[in-house]
C-alpha positions in Angstrom: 92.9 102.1 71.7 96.1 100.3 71.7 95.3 97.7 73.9 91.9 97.3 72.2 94.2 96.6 69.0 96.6 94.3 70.5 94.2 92.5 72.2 92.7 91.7 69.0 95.8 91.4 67.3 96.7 88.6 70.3 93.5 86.9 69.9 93.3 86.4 65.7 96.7 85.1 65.9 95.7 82.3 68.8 92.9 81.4 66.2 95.0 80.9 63.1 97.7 79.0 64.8 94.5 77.3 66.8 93.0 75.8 63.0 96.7 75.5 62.3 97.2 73.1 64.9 93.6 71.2 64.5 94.3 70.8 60.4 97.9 69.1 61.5 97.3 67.0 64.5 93.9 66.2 63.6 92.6 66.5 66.7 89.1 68.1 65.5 87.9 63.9 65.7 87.6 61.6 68.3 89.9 59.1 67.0 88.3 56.1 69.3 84.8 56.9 67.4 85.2 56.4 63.5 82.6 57.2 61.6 80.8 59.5 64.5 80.5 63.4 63.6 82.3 64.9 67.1 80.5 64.7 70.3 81.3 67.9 72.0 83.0 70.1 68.9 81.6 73.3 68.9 83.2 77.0 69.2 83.7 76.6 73.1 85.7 73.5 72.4 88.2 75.1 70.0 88.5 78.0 72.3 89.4 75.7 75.5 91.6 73.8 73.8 93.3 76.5 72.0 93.2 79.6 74.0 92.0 79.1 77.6 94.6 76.0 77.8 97.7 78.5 78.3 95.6 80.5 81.0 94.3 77.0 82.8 96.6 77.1 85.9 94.9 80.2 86.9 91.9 78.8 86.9 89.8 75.6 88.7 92.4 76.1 91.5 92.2 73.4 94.4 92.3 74.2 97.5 92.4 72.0 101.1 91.1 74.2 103.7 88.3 76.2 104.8 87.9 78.9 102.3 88.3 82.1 105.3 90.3 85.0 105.0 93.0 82.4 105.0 93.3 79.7 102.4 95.5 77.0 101.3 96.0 76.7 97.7 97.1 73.0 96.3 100.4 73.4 94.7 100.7 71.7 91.4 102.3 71.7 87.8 101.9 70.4 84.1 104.1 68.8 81.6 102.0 68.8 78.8 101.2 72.9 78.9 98.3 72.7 81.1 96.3 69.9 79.6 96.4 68.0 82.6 97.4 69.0 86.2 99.6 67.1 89.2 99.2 67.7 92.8 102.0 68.2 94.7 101.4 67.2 99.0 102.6 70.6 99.8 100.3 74.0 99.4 100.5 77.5 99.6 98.8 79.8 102.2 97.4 82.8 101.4 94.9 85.8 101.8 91.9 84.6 100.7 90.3 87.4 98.0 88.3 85.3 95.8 85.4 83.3 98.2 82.4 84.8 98.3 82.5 84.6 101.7 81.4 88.2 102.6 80.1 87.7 106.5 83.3 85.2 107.3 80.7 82.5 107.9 82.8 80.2 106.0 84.3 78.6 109.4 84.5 74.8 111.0 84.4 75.7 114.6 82.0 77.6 117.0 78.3 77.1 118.1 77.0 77.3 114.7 78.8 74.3 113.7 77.5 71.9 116.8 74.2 72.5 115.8 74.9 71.5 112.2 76.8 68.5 113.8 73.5 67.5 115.6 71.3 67.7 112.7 73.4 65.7 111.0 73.1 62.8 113.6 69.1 63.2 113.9 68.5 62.9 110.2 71.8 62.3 108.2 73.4 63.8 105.2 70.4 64.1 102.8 66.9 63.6 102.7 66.9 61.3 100.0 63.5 62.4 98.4 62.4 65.7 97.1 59.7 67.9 99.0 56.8 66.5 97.3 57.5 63.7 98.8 59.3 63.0 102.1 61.9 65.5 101.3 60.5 68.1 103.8 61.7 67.8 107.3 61.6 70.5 110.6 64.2 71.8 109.6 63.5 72.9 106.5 60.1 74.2 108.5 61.7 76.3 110.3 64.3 77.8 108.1 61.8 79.2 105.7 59.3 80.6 108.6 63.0 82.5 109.9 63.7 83.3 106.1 60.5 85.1 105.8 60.8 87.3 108.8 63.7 88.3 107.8 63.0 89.1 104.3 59.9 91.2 105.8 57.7 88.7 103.0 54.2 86.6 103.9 56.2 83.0 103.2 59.3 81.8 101.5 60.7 78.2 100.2 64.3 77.1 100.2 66.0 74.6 97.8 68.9 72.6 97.8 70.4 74.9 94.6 71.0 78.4 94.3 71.4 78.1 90.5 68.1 75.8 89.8 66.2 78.2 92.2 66.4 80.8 89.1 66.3 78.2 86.3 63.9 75.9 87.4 61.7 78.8 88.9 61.4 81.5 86.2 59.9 78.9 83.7 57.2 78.3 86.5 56.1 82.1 87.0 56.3 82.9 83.1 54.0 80.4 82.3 55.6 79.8 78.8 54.1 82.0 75.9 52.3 85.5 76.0 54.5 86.6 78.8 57.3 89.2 78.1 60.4 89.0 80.3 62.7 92.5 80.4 66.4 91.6 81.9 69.4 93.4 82.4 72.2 92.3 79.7 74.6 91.5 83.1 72.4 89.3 84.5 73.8 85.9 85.6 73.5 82.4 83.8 71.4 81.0 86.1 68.4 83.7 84.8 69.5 83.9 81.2 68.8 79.7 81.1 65.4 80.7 83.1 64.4 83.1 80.6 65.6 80.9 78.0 63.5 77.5 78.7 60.4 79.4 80.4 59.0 80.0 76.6 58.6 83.3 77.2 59.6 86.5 75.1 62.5 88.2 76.6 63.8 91.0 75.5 67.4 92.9 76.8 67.7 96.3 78.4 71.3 98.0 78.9 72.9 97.3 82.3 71.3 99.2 85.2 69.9 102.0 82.5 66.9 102.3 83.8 65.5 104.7 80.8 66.0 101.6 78.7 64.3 99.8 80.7 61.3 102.4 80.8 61.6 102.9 76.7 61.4 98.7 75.8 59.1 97.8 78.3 56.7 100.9 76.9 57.4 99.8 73.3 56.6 96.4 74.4 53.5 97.4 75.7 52.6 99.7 73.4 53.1 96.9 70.3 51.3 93.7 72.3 52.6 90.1 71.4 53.2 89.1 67.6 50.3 87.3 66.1 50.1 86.0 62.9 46.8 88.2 61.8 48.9 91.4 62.5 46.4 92.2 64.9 46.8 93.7 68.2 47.0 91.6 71.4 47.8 92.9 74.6 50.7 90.4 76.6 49.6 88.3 79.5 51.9 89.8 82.0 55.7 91.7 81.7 58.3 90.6 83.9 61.1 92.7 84.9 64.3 90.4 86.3 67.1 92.2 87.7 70.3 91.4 90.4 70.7 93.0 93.3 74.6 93.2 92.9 75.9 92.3 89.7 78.9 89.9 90.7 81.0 90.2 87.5 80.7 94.6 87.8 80.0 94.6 91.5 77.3 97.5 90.0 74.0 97.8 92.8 70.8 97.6 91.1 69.2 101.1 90.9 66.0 99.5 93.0 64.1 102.5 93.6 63.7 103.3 90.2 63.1 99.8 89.0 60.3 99.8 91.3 58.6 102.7 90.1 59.0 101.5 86.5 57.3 98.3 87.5 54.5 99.9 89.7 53.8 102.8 86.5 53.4 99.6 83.6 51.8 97.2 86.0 54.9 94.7 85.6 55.9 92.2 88.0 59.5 92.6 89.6 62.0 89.6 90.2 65.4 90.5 92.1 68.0 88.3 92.2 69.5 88.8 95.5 72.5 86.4 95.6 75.5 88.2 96.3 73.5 91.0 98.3 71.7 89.4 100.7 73.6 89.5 104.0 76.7 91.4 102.4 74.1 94.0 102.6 72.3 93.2 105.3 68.9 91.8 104.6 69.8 92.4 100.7 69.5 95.4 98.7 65.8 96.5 99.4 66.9 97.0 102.6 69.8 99.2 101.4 67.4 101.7 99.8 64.8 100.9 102.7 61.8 99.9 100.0 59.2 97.7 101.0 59.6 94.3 100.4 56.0 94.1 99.4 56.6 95.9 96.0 59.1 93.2 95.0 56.8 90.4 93.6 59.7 87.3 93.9 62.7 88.5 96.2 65.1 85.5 95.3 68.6 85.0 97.0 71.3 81.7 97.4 72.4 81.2 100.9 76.0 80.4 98.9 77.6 83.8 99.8 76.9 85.9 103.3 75.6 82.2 104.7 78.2 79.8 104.1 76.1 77.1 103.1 74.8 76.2 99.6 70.8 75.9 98.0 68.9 79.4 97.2 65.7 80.6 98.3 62.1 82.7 97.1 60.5 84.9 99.2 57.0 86.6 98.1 53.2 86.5 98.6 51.6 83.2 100.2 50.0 82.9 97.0 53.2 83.3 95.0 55.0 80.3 97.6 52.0 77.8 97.8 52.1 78.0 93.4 55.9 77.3 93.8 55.3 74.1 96.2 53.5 72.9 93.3 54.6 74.4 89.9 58.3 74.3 90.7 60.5 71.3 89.2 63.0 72.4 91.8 60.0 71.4 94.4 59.2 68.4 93.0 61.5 66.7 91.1 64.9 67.9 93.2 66.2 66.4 96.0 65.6 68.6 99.1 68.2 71.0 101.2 70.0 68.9 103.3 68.6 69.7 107.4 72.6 70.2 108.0 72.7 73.0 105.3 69.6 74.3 107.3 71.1 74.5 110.1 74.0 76.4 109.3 71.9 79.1 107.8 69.1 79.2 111.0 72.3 80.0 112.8 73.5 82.8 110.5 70.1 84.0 110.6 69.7 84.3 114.4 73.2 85.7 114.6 71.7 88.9 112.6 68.3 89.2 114.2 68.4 87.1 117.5 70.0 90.3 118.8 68.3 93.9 118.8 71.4 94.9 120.8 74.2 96.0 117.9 76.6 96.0 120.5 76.0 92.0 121.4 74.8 91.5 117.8 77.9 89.3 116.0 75.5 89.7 112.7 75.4 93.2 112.6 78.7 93.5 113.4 80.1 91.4 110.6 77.9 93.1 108.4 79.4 96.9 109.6 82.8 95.1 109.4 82.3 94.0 105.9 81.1 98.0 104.9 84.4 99.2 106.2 86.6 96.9 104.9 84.5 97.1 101.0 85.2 101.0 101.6 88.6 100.8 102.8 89.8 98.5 100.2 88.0 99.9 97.1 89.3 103.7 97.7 93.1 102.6 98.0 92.5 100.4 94.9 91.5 103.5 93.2 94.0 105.5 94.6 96.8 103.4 93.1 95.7 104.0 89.5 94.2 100.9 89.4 90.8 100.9 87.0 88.0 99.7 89.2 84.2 99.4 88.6 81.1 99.0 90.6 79.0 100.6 93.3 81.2 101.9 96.5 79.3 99.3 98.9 79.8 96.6 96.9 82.0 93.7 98.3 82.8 92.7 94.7 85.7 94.9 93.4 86.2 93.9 90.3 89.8 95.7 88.3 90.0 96.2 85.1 93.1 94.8 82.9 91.4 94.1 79.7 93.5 90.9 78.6 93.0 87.6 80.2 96.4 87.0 79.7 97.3 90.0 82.0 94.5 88.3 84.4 96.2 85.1 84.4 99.4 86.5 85.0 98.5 88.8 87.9 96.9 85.5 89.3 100.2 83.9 89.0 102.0 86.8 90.4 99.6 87.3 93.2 100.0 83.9 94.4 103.9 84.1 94.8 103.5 87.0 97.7 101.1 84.6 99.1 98.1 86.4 97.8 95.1 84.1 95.9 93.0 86.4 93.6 90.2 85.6 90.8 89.7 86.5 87.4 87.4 86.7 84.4 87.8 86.9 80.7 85.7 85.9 77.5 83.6 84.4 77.2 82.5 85.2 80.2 83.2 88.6 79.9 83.4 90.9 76.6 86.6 90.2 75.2 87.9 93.8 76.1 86.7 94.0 79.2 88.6 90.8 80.5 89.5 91.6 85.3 90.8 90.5 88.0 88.2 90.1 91.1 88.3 90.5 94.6 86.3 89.8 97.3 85.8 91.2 100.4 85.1 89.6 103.3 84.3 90.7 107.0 86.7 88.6 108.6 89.5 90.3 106.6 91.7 92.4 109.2 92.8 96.0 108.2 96.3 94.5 107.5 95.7 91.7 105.5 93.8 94.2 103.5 96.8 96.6 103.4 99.2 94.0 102.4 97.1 92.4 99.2 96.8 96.6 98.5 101.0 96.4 98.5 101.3 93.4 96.6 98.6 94.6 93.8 100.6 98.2 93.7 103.9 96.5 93.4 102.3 93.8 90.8 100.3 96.9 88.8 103.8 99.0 88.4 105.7 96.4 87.1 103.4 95.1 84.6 102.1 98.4 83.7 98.3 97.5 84.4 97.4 101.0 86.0 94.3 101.9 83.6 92.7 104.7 85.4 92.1 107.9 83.7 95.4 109.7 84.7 97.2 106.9 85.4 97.7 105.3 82.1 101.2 104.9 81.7 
């Protein structure tokens, strides 16, 4: 309760001295634009300029090396209280816990690498056209026959973003008006601007409370679309859209019950698969060992566990071949890159080109990465540290509550050679403000052990300890 209150108390007094500042400097207007009403004033604006300015530096952090375990973070500084930034030529190197790079693919060396090197000779950087056109090469061909197998779906398409695979694909399957959409209150950005521009009604259920779930989608059914006669009219279909891990609570999606949810009200399923594909093997319906068959659109980026970038839809044939032709990510965007294809063919075939577990470096990473999520998250706990999420989850987010306490563990981190992540509001609830680590298989027990030192030494001194029993 009395951080909640000073919290608050912190925040109202930013705002006053916020309007304070705008009313004296004036700097509400763009001053090069008389007569114009302002071009980008809006809440978000006040609040950058106000707030999130005195937390900047521990945010939008440059780096100039591979993002591994290891990373080297761009030293820099301000003199005008983090408006602007300068570079300095040296940088600092440091555990790497904020890269979603879960199976260590993130690397510029090894066999992996030559391939991508060759593809790059035989047809370039980019395809220069989208798939409707001549954006589709063998590549591509091959990646999303591989993709499929490994999903355990009929077919599956790839494109060249992970966050326009949800936004530009939802709108598609809605269909626009008489569809209701049911999503999780966590989900990410990319499916809240999905849900948003597909014209579709969407309505909220509580994070991973599946009884919500069951009670709004019943009512929902139960009441039919609004029509302006008052009469009764059934919806066209219901769509339930869910993540497999929830990256900002590192929470795993309760599938199992999901599914029979959606199989008992005839709904169609959509699971978001980003951060859980790979870092849990093939994804979270593997985890629970469902069928992929009773997951309508099995979605996923290949940002995370593949070290490469675009997204990908896995499904029915029938589901795929509508995509090819519906989607605006088909056939307006610009096509995956055959490099980017490459790279994840190769991360693919390391996981299933080997039945062996012994010879299998997929598997391996992928056991690796389980130990290390385990490891890392009891110790955390252990500490009297308050962290959230599922036990297998590779996201291990820590609760602090204030973004200023997020900024300055950040800062604190990074002097012990330690770079760490953080949210805060907006993107979080104000309260509920964490740092964020990531684990990754190529972490060793000791750098693990070490960034477990630092955060105990870090937590005791600036009293940030918030687990029941701990609370000092």
């Amino acid at each position: 309760m009395t951080m909640a209150i000073m919290i608050n108390l912190g925040t109202i007094i930013l705002y006053i001295f916020g309007h304070l500042r705008d009313f004296l400097k004036s700097i509400a207007v763009e001053t090069d634009r008389q007569g114009y009403p302002p071009l980008y004033q809006s809440f978000e604006n006040f609040y950058c300029r106000n707030i999130f300015r005195r937390l900047r530096d521990g945010w939008n952090v440059p780096i100039r090396s591979v993002p591994g375990e290891m990373i080297d973070v761009i030293d820099r500084y301000s003199d005008d209280y983090n408006l602007t930034f300068k570079h300095k030529d040296s940088s600092t190197r440091a555990i790497n816990m904020g890269s979603y790079n879960y199976l260590g693919m993130a690397e510029n060396t090894g066999p992996r690498l030559d391939a991508v090197q060759r593809d790059v000779r035989q047809y370039g950087s980019s395809t220069m056209s989208s798939r409707a056109e001549f954006g589709t090469t063998a590549t591509l061909i091959e990646l999303e026959q591989k993709m499929a197998k490994y999903l355990g779906c009929e077919a599956a398409i790839v494109f060249g973003m992970g966050f326009a695979t949800n936004s530009n694909n939802i709108p598609a399957l809605a269909g626009g008006k008489g569809t209701l959409i049911l999503s999780d209150e966590l989900n990410h950005a990319s499916l809240i601007l999905g849900c948003k521009i597909s014209g579709a009604t969407c309505k909220i259920f509580k994070h991973n409370d599946c009884v919500d779930l069951e009670l709004k989608l019943r009512r929902e059914i139960m009441n039919g679309q609004p029509t302006k006669d008052g009469k009764y009219k059934p919806w066209n279909k219901a769509i339930i859209i869910v993540e497999g891990i929830f990256s900002m609570e590192g929470t795993i999606v309760n599938l199992p019950e999901v599914i029979r949810i959606k199989k008992k009200y005839k709904a169609y399923l959509y699971v978001d698969e980003a951060h859980s594909v790979g870092a849990l093997d093939k994804g979270v319906v593997f985890y629970y060992g469902c069928d992929p068959r009773d997951i309508d659109v099995l979605m996923g980026t290949f940002t995370k566990s593949f070290g490469a970038a675009g997204g990908y839809i896995g499904g029915s044939k029938k589901v795929i071949d509508y995509l090819k032709v519906k989607s605006h990510a088909t056939c307006y965007a610009t096509s995956m890159a055959p490099a980017i294809a490459r790279q994840i063919i190769g991360v693919i075939d390391s996981i299933i080109g080997n039945e062996d577990p012994a010879k299998n470096e997929g598997l391996q990473r992928i056991a690796k990465l389980r130990e290390n999520t385990r490891h890392f998250r009891t110790q955390l706990k252990s500490k009297g540290f308050a962290v959230i999420g599922s036990d297998d989850s590779p996201v291990v987010p820590l609760l602090v509550y204030s973004s200023t306490i997020v900024v300055e563990i950040i800062r604190a981190a990074l002097k012990y050679n330690v770079a760490v992540v953080g949210a805060g509001f907006p993107a979080t609830p104000l309260l509920e403000a964490r740092v964020r680590f990531c684990i990754s298989s190529s972490h060793t027990r000791e750098m693990l052990d070490r960034v477990l030192d630092v955060m105990d030494e870090i937590g005791n001194r600036m009293h940030v300890k918030f687990a029941p029993g701990h609370i000092e």
